[in-house]
N, C-alpha and C positions, 0 to 999 in steps of 0.2 A: 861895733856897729850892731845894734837890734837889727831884726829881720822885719821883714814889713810885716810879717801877722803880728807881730807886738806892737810895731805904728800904726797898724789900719786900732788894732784893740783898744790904746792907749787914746786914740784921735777919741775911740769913739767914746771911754769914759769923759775925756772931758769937756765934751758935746751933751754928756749927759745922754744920750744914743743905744740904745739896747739892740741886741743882736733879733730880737722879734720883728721890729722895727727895718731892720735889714732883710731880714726873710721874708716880711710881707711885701716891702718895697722890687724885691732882688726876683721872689719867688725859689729862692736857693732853701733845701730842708733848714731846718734850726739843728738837726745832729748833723750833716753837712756843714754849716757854715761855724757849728763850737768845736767841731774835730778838727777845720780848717784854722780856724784861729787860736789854736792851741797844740799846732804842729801836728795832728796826727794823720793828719790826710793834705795832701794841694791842693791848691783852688784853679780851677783852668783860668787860662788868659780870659774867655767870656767873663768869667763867675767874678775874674779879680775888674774888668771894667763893669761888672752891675754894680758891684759893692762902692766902687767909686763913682758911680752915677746914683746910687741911695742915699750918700755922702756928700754928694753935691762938689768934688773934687774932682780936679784932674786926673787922668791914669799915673804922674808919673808924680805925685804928690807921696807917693810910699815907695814905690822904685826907681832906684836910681840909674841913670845909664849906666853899661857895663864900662870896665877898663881894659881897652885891649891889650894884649902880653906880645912883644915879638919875639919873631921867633925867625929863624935865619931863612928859613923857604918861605914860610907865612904868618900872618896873623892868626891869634888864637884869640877868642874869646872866655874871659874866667866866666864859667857858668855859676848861672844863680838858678835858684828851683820857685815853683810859683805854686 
């Protein structure tokens, strides 16, 4: 399974969609949101619903809900990074 910053990247070449375009829309920097979308930094929860409100998408259009794991005392959560 790709990570969402290669489904948010991928959506947005075939939208034809430039990351300038998201930075003027987002107000997110352009070395921000190309280190974000090329894994070298996270994107916050806000930063990951602007990019999806410049996209005209849902939040959960690139994330998926988590799978919970059990576990004998509790539920755990498998973490995902944003």
């Amino acid at each position: 399974m790709k990570c969402f910053e290669d489904q948010i990247k991928n959506y947005m070449e075939q939208h034809g969609i430039s990351q300038k375009f998201i930075c003027d829309r987002t107000g997110i920097s352009p070395p921000k949101l190309s280190m974000a979308l090329n894994g070298k930094r996270r994107l916050s929860l806000e930063e990951y619903a602007l990019i999806c409100g410049a996209l005209e998408v849902n939040t959960d259009k690139f994330v998926k809900p988590m799978k919970l794991k059990k576990t004998k005392t509790a539920r755990s959560a498998i973490p995902i990074s944003f």
